[in-house]
Residue frames as a rotation matrix with the C-alpha (Angstrom) as fourth column:
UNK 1
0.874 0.294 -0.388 26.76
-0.264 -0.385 -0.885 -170.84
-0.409 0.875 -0.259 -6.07
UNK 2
0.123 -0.832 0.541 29.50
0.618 0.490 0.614 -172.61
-0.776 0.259 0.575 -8.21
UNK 3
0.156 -0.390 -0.908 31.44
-0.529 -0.809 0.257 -171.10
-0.834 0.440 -0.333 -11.12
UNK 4
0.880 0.218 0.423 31.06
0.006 0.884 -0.468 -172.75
-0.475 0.414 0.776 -14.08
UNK 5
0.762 -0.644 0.063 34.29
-0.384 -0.528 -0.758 -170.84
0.521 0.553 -0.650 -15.42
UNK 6
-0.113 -0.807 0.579 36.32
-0.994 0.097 -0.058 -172.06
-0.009 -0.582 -0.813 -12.62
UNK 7
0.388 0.056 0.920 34.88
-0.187 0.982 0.019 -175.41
-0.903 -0.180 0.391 -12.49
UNK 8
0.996 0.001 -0.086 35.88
-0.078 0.436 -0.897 -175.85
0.037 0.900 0.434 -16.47
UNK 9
0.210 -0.973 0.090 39.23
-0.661 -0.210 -0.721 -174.59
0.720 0.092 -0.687 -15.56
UNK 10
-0.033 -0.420 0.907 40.01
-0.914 0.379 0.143 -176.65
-0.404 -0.824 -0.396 -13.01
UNK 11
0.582 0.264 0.770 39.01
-0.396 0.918 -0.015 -179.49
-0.710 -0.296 0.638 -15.20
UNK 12
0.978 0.001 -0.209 41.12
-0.207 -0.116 -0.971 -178.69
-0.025 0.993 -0.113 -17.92
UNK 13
-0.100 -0.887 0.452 44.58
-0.623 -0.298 -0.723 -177.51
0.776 -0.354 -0.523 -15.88
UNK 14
0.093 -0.241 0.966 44.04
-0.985 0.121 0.125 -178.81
-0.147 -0.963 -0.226 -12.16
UNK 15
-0.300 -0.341 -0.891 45.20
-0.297 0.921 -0.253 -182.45
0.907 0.189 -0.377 -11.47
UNK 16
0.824 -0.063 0.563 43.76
-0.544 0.186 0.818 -184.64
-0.156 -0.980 0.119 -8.50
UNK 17
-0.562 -0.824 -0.069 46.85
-0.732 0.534 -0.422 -186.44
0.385 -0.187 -0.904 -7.09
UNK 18
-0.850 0.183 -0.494 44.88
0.182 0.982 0.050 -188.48
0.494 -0.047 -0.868 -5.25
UNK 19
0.459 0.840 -0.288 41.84
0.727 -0.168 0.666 -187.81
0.511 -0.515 -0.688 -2.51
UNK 20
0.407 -0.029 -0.913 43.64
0.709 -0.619 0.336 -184.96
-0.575 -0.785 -0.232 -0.59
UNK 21
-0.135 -0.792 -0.595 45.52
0.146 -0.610 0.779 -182.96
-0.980 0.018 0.198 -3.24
UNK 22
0.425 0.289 0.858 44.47
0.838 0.233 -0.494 -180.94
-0.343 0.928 -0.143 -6.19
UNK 23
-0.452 -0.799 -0.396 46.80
0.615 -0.601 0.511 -179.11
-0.647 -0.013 0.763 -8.07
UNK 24
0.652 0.698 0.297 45.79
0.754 -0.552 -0.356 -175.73
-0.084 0.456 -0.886 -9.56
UNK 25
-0.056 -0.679 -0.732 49.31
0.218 -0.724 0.655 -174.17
-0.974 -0.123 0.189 -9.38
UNK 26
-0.689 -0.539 0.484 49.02
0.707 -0.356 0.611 -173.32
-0.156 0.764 0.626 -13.24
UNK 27
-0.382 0.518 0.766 46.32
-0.303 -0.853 0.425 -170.05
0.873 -0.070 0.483 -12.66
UNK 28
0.655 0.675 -0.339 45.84
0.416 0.053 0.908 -170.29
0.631 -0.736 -0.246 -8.91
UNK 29
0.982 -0.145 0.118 48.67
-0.085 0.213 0.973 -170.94
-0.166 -0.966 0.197 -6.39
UNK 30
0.153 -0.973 0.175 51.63
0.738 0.230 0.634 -170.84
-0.657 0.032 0.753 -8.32
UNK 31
-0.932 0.112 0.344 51.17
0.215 -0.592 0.776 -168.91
0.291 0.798 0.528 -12.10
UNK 32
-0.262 0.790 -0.555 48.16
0.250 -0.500 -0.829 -166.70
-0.932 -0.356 -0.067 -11.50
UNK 33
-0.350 0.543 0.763 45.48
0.617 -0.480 0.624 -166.00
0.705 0.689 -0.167 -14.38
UNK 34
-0.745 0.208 -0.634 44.75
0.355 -0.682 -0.640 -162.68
-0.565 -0.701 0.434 -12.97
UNK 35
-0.583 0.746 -0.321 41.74
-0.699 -0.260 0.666 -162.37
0.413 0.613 0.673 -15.45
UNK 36
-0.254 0.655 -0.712 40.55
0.050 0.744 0.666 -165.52
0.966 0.134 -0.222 -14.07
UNK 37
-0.419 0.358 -0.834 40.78
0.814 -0.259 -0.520 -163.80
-0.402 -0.897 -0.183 -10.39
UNK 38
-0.837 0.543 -0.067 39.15
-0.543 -0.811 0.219 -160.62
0.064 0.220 0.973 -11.75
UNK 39
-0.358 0.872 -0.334 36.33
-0.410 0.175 0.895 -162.68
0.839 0.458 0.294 -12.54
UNK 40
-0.627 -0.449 -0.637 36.72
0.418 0.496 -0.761 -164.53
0.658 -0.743 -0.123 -9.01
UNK 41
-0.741 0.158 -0.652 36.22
0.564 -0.381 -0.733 -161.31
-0.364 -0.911 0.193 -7.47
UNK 42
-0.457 0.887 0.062 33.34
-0.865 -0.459 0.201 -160.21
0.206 0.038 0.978 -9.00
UNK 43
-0.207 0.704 -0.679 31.74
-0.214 0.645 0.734 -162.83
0.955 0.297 0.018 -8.46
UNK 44
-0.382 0.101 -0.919 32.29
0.891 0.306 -0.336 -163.00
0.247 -0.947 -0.207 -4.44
UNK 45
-0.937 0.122 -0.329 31.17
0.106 -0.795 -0.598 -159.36
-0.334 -0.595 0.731 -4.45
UNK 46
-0.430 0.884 -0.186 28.02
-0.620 -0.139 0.772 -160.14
0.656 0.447 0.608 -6.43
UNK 47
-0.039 0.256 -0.966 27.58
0.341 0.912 0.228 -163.05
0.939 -0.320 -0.123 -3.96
UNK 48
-0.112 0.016 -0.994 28.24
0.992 -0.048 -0.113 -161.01
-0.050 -0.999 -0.011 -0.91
UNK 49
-0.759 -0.202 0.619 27.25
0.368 -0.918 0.151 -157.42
0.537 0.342 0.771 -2.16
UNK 50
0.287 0.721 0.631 24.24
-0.538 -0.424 0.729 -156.50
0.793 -0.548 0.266 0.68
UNK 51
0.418 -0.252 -0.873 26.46
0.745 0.644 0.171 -158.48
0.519 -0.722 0.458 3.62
UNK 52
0.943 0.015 0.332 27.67
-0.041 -0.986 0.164 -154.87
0.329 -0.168 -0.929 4.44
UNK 53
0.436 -0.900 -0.022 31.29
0.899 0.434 0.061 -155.87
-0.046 -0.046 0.998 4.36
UNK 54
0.998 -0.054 0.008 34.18
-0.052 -0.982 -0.183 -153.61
0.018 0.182 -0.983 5.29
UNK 55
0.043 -0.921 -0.386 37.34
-0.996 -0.070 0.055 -155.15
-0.077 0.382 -0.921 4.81
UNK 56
0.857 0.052 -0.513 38.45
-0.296 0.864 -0.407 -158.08
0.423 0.500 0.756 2.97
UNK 57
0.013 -0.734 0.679 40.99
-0.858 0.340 0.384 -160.56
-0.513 -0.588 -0.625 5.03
UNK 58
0.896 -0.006 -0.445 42.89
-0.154 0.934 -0.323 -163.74
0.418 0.358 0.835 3.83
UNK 59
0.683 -0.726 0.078 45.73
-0.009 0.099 0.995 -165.70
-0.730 -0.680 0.062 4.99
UNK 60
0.016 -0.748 -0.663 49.30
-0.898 -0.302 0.319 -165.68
-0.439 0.590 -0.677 3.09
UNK 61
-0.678 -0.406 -0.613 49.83
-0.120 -0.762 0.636 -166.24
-0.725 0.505 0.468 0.30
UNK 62
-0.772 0.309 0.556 47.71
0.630 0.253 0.734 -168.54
0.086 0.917 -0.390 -2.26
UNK 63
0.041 0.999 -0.021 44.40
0.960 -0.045 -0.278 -166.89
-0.278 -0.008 -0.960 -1.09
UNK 64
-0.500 -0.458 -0.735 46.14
0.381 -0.878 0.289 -163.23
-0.778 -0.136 0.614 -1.88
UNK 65
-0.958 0.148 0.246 45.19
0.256 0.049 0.965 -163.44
0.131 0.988 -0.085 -5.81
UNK 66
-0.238 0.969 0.073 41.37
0.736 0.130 0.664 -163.92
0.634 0.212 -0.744 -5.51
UNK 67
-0.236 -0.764 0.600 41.70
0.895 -0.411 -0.171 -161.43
0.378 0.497 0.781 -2.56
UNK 68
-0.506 -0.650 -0.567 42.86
0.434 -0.760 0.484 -159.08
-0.745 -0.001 0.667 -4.13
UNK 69
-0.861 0.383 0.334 40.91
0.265 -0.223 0.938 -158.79
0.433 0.897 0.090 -6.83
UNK 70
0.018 0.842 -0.539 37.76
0.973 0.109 0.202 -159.41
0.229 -0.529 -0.818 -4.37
UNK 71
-0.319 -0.130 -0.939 38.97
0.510 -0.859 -0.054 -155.99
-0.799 -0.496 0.340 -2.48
UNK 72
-0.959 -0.274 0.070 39.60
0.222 -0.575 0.788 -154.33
-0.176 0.771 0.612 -5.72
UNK 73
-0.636 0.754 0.166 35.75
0.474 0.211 0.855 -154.99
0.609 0.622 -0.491 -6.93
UNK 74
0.186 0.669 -0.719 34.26
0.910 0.159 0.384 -154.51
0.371 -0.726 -0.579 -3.81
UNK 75
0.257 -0.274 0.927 36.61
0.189 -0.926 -0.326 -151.05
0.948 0.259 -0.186 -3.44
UNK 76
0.929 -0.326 0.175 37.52
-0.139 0.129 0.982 -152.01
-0.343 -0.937 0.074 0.58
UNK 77
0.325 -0.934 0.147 40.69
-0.874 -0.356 -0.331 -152.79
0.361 -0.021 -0.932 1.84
UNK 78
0.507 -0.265 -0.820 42.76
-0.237 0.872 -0.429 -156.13
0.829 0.412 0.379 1.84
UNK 79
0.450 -0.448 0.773 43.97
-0.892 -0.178 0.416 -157.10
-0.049 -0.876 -0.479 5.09
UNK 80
0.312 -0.426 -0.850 46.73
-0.323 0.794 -0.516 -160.16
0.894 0.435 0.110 4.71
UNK 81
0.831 -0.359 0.426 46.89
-0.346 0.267 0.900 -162.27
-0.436 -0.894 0.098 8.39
UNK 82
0.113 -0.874 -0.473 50.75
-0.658 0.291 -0.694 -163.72
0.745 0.389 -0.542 7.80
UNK 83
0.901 0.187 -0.391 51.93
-0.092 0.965 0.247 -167.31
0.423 -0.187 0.887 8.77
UNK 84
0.296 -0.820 0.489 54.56
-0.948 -0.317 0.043 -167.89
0.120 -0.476 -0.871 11.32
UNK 85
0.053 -0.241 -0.969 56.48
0.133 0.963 -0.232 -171.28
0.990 -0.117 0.083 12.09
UNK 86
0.074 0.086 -0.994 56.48
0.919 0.382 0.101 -170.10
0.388 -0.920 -0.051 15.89
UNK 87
0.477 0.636 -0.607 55.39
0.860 -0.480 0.173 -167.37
-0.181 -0.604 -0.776 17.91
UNK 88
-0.113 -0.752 0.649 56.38
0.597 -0.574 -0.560 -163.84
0.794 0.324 0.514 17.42
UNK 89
0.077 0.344 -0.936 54.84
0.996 0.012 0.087 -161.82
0.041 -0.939 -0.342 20.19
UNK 90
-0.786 -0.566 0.248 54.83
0.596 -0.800 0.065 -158.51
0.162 0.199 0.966 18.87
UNK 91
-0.799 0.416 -0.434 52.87
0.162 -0.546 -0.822 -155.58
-0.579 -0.727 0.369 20.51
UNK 92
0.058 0.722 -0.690 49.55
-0.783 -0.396 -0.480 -155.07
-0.619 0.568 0.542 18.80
UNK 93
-0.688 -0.258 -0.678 49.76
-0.546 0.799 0.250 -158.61
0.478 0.542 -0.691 17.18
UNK 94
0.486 0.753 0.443 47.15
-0.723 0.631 -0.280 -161.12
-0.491 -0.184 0.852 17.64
UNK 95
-0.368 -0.490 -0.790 48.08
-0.666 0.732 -0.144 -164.90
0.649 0.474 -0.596 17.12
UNK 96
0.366 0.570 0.736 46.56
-0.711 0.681 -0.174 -168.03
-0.600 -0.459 0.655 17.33
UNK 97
-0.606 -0.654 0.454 48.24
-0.508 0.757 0.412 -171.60
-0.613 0.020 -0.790 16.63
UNK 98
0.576 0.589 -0.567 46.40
-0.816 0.457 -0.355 -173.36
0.050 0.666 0.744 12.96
UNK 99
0.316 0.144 0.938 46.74
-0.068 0.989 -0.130 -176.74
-0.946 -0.023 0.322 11.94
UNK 100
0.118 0.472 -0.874 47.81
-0.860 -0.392 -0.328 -177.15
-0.497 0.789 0.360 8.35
UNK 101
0.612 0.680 0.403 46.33
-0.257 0.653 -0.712 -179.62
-0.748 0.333 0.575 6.31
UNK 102
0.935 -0.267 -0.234 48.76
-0.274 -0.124 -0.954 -179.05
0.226 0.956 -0.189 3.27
UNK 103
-0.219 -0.970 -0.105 52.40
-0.463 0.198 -0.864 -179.53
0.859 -0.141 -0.492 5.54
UNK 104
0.483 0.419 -0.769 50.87
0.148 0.826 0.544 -181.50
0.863 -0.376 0.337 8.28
UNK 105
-0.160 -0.323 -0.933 52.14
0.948 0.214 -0.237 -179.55
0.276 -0.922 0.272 10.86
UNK 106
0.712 0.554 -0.431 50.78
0.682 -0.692 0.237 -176.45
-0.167 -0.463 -0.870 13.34
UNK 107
-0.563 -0.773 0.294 52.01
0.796 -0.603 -0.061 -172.55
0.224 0.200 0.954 12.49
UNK 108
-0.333 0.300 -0.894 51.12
0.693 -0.565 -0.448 -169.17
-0.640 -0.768 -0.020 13.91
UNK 109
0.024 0.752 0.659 48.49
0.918 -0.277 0.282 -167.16
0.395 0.598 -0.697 12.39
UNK 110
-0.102 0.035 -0.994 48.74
0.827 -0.553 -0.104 -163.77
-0.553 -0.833 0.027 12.90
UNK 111
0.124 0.602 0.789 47.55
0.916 -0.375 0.142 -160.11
0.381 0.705 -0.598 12.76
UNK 112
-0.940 -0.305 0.154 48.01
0.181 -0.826 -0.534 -156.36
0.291 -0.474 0.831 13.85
UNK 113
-0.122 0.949 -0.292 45.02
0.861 -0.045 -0.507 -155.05
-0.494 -0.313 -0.811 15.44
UNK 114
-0.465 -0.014 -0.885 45.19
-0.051 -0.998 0.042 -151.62
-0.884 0.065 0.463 13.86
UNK 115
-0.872 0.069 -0.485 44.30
-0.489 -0.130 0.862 -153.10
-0.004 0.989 0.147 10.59
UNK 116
-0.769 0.596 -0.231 41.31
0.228 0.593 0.772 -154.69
0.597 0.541 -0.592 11.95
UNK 117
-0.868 -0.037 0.496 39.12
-0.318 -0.724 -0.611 -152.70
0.382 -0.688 0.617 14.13
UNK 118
-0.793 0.602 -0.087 36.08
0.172 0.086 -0.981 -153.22
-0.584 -0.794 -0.172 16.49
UNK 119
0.327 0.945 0.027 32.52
-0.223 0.105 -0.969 -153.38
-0.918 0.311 0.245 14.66
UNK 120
-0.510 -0.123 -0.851 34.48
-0.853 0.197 0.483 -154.11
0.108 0.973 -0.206 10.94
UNK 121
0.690 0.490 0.533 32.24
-0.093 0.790 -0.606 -157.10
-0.718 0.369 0.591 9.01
UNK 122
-0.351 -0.935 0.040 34.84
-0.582 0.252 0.773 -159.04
-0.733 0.248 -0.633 7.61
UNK 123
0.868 0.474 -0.151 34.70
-0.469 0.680 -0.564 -161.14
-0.165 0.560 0.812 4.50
UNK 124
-0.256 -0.941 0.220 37.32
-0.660 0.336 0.672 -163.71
-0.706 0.027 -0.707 4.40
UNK 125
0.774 0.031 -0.632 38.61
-0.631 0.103 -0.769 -164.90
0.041 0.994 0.099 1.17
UNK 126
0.103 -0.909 0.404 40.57
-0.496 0.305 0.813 -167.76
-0.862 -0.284 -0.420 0.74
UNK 127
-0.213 -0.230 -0.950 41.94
-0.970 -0.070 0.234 -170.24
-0.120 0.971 -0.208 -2.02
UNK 128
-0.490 0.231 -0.841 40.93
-0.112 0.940 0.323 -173.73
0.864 0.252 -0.435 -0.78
UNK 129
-0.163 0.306 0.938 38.65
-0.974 0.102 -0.202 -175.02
-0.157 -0.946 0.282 2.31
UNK 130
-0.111 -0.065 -0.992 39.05
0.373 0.922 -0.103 -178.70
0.921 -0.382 -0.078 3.37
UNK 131
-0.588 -0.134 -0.798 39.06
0.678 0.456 -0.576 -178.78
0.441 -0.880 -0.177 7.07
UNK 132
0.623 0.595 0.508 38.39
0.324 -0.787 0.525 -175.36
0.712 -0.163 -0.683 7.98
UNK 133
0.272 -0.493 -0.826 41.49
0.922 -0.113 0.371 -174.98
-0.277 -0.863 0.423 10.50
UNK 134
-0.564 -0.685 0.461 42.75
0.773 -0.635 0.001 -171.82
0.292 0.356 0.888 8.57
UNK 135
-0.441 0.280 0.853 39.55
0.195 -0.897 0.396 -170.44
0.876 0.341 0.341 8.50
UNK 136
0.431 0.845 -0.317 38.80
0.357 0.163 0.920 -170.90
0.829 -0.510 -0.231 11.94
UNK 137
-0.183 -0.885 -0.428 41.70
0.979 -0.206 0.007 -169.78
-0.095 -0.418 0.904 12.80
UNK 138
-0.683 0.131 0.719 40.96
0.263 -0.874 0.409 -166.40
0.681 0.468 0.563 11.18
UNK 139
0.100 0.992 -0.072 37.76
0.114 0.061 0.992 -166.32
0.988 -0.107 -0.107 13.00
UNK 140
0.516 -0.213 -0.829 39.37
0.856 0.155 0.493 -166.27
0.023 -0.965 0.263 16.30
UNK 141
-0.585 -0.762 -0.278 41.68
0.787 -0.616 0.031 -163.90
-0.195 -0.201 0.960 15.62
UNK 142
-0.500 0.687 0.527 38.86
0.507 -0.261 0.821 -161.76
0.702 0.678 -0.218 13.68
UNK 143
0.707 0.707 -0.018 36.35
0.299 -0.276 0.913 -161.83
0.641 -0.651 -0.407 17.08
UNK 144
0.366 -0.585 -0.724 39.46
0.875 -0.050 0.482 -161.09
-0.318 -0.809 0.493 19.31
UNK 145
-0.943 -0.294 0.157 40.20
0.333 -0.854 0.399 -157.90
0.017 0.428 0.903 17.46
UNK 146
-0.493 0.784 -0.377 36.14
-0.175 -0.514 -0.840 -156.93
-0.852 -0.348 0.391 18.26
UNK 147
-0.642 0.395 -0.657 35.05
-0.754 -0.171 0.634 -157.52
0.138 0.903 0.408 14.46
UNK 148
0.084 0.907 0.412 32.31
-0.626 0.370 -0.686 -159.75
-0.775 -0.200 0.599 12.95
UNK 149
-0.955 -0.292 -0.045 32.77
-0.166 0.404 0.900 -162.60
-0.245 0.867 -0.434 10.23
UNK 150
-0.250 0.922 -0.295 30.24
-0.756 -0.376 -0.535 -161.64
-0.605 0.090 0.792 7.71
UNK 151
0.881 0.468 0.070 30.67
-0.360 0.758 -0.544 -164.28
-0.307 0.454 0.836 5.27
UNK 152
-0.134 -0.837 0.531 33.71
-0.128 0.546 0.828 -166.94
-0.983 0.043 -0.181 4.15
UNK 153
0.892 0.220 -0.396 33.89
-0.448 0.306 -0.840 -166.91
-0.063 0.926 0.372 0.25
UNK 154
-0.209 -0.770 0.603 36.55
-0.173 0.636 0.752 -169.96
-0.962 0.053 -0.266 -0.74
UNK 155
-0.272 -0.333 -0.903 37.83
-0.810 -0.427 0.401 -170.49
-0.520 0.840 -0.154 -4.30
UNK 156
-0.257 -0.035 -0.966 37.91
-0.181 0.983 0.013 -174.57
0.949 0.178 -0.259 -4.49
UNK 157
0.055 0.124 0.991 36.08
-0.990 0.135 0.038 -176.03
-0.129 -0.983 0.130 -1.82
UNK 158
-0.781 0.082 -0.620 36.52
0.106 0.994 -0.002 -180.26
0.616 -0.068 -0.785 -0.77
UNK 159
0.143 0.849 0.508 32.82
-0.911 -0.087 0.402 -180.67
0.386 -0.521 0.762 0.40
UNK 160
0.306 -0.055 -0.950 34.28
0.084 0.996 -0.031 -184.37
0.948 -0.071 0.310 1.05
UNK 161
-0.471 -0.859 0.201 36.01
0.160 -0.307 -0.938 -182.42
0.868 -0.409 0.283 4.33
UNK 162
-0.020 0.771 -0.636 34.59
0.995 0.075 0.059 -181.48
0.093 -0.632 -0.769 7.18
UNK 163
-0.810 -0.564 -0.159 35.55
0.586 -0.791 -0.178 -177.72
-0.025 -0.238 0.971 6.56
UNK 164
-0.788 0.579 0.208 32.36
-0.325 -0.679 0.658 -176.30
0.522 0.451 0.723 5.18
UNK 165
0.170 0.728 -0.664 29.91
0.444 0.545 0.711 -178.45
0.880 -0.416 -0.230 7.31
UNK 166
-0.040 -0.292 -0.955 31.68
0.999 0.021 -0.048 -177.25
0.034 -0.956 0.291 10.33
UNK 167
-0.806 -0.347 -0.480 31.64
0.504 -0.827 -0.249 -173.76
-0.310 -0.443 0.841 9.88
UNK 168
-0.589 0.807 -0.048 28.24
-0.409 -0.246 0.879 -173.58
0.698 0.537 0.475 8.39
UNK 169
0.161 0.703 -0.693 27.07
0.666 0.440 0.602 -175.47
0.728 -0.559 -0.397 11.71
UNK 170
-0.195 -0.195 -0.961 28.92
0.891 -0.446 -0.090 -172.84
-0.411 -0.873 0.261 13.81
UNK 171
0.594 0.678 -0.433 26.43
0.452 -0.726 -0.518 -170.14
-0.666 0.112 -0.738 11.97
UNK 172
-0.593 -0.261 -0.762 28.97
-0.405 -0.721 0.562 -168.92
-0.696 0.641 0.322 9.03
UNK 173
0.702 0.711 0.047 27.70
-0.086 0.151 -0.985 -168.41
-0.707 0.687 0.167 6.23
UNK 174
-0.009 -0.796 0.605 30.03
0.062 0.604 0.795 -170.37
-0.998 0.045 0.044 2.97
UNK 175
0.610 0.678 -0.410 30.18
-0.408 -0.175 -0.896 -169.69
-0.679 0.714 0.170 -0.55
UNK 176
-0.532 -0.825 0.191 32.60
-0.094 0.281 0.955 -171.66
-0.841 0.490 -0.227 -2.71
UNK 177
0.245 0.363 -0.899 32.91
-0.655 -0.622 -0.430 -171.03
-0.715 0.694 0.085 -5.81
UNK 178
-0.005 -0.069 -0.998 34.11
-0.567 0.822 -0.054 -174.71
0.824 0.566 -0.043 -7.37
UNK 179
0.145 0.204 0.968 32.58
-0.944 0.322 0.073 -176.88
-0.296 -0.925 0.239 -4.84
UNK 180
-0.802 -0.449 -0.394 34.54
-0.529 0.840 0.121 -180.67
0.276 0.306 -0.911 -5.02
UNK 181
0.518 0.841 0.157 32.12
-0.793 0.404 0.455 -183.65
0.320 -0.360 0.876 -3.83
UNK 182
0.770 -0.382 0.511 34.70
0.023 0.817 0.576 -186.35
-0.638 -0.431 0.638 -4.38
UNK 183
0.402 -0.696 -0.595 38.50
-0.853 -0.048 -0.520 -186.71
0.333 0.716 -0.613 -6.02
UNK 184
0.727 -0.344 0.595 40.40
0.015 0.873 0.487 -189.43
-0.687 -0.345 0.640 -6.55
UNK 185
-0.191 -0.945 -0.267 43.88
0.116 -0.292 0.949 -189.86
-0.975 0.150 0.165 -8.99
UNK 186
-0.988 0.153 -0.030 42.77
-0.112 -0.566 0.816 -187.69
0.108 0.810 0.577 -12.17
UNK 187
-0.426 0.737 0.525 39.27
0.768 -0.012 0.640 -187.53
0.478 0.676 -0.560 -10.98
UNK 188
-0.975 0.207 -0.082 37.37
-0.163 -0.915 -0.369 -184.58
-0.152 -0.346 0.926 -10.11
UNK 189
-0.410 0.912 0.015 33.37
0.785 0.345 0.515 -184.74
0.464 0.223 -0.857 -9.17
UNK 190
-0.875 0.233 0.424 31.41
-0.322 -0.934 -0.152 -181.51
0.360 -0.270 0.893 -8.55
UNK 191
-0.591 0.799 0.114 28.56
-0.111 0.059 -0.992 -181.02
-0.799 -0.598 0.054 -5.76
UNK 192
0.223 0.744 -0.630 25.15
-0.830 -0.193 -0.522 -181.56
-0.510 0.640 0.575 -8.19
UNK 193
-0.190 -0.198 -0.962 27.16
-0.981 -0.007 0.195 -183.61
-0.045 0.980 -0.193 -10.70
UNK 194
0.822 0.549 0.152 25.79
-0.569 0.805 0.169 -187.64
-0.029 -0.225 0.974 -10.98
UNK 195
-0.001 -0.769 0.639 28.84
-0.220 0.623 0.750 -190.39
-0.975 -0.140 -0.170 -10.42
């Protein structure tokens, strides 16, 4: 289910740079329209409102915004996994080693267990999916704390990646709300939309 709000915004404000990089730092990832995440998160909780979700998880920091707002709607509780440059090892800490796509080099994902607990149905919220290392990361760390990923809702998705194929063959269910098809330098093409 695309947003047609987000998709307008993004065509107004966001810039591709080239095929890998679209900026959206003026109401995403840098300056936040927190009216335009309000709307965000209703819209992942209308999309995921009978998935029987009990806490809402994302990684630091861009995916915080949407959320946050997601929680807010949805009236659960926001669990933020936090990004290391190399291992901490702290008691009650899960951590598992991500790829990122954006600095092109590997950083530690991590979580307390206390804030995520055996039988919770997670909905992870993030702010972009291209590969899918972040969110597979999550996922690991998620089923190693005993929970259950109920569904992956992603702000801007690159269907040109392999993120959303891959984790929609390993049985999640995906919902992006401004699904990309193809970018190139100042162009932007949405899933559906003819060349």
């Amino acid at each position: 289910m695309q947003m047609k709000l987000l998709e307008d915004r993004i065509r107004a404000e966001g810039r591709a740079m080239d095929e890998r990089v679209l900026l959206v730092d003026s109401f995403l990832n840098h300056q936040v329209d927190t009216e335009l995440m309000l709307e965000i998160g209703r819209e992942f909780k209308r999309l995921f409102a009978d998935s029987g979700i009990t806490r809402i998880v994302t990684v630091e920091s861009s995916g915080i915004a949407p959320a946050a707002m997601t929680a807010l709607e949805m009236g659960l509780p926001l669990v933020i996994m936090k990004k290391y440059p190399s291992p901490r090892n702290q008691e009650g800490t899960l951590e598992t080693e991500v790829f990122s796509f954006t600095k092109n080099s590997p950083y530690m994902l991590t979580i307390k267990t206390k804030y995520i607990t055996p039988g919770d149905r997670i909905l992870l919220i993030d702010d972009f999916l291209a590969n899918g290392e972040a969110a597979f990361g999550c996922i690991r760390l998620v089923e190693e704390a005993g929970a259950q990923i109920a569904g992956i809702g992603t702000v801007i998705c690159k269907s040109f990646q392999p993120g959303k194929k891959k984790l929609e063959e390993a049985g999640y269910r995906v919902e992006a709300l401004a699904d990309v098809a193809y970018m190139a330098k100042d162009v932007i093409r949405y899933v559906g939309e003819a060349e």
